[in-house]
C-alpha positions in Angstrom: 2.3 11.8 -1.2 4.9 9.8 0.8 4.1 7.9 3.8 3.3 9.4 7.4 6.7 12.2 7.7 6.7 11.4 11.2 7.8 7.5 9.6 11.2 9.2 8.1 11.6 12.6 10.0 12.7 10.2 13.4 16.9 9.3 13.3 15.9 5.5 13.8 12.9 4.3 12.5 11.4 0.9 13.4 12.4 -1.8 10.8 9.5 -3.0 10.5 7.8 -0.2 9.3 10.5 0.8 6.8 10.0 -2.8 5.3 6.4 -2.2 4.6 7.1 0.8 3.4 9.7 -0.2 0.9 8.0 -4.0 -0.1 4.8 -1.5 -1.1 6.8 0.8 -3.4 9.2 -1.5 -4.9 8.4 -4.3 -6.7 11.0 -6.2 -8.6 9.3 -7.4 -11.5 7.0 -4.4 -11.9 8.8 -1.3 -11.0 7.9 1.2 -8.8 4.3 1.7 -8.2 3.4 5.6 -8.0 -0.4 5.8 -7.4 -2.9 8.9 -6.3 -4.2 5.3 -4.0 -1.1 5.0 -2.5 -2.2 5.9 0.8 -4.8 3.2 0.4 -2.0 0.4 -0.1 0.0 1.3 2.7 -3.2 1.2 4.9 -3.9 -2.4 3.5 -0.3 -3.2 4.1 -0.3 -2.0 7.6 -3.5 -3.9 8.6 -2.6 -7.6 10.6 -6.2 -9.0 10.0 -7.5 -10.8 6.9 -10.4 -8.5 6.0 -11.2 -4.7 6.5 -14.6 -3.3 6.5 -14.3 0.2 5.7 -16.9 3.4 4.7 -16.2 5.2 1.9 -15.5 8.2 4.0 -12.8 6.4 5.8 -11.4 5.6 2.5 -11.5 8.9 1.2 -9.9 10.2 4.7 -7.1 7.6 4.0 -6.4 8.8 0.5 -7.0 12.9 1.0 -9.5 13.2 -1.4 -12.7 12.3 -2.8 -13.3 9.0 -4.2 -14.8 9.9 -8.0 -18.6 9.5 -8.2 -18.0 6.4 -10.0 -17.1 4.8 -7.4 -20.7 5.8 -5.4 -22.5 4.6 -8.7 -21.2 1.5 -10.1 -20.0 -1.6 -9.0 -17.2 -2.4 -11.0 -15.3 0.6 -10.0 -14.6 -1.8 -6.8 -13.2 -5.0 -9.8 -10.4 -6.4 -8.6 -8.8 -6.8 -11.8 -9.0 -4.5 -15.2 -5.8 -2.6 -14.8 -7.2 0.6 -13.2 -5.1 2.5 -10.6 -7.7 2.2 -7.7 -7.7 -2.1 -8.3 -3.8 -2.0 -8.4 -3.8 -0.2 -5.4 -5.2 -2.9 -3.0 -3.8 -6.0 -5.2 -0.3 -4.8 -5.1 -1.0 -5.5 -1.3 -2.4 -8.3 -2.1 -5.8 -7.3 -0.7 -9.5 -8.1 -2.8 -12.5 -6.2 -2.2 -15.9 -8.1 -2.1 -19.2 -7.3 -0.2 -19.5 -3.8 -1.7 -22.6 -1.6 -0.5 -23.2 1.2 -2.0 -26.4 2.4 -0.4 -24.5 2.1 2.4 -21.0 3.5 1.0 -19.2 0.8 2.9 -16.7 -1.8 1.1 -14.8 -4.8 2.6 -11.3 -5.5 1.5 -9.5 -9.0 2.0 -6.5 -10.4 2.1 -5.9 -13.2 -0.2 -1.5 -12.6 -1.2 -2.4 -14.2 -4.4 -1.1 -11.3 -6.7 2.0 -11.7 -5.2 2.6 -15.5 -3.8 3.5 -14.3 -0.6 2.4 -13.1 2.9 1.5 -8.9 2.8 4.7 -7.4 4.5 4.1 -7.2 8.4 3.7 -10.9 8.3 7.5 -11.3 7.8 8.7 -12.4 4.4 10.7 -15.1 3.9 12.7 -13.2 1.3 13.2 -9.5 0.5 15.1 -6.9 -0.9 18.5 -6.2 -0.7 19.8 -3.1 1.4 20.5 -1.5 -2.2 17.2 -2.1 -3.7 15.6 -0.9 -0.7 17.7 2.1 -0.6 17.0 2.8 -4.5 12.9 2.3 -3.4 12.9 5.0 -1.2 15.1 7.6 -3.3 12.7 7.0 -5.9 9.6 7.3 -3.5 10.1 9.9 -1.8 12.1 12.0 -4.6 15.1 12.1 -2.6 19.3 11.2 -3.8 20.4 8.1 -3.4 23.4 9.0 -0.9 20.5 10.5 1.2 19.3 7.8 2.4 20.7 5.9 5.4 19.3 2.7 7.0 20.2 2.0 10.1 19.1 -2.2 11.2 19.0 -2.4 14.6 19.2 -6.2 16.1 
């Protein structure tokens, strides 16, 4: 599921937001990253703190559906590293989880960057992605042609 529609359905859309958006989806080296924890990145992304305390019914609210029963169960369904979809979700953000409860269904997330060497996106990048690549993130993202997508940069 794409980000928020009201995000794309407005004429001009804040910059800002369209740069989070497209920093999330596209990665360079990696491809695009098409996860059911999407939704979960671009929350992480959006956040301007350093560490999020969240329940795991805020989580699941984020990502529209249940968190497996895994995740309720054991630990290491929280690991920050193994390759699963639900870890690459928050690193690709650059986020870490730590402090998980689960008698108390409640996880912290923090931001550490180290995944990627650099600040998450609403901290301002020093470097980022050409209008093209940008343009070719969000055809792919949100299954749309490539001449349909117009960016408009407003100074």
């Amino acid at each position: 599921m794409p980000p928020p529609a009201r995000m794309f359905n407005q004429k001009y859309f804040d910059i800002q937001k369209y740069v989070l958006y497209i920093l999330v989806k596209f990665d360079q080296t990696k491809g695009i990253t098409m996860s059911k924890y999407r939704n979960l990145t671009f929350k992480l992304a959006s956040l301007e703190g350093s560490q999020w305390r969240a329940t795991f019914d805020e989580i699941e609210e984020i990502l529209q559906f249940p968190l497996p029963a895994s995740a309720r169960l054991y630990q290491a369904w929280w690991a920050n590293g193994g390759g699963h979809s639900q870890s690459s979700a928050w690193r690709s953000a650059g986020w870490k989880t730590g402090d998980v409860d689960l008698k108390s269904e409640m996880v912290t997330f923090y931001y550490d960057g180290a995944d990627e060497g650099d600040p998450p996106p609403h901290r301002a990048p020093q470097a980022g992605l050409t209008i093209a690549q940008a343009k070719e993130g969000l055809s792919i993202g949100l299954g749309v042609p490539l001449d349909s997508i117009e960016i408009i940069v407003r100074g």
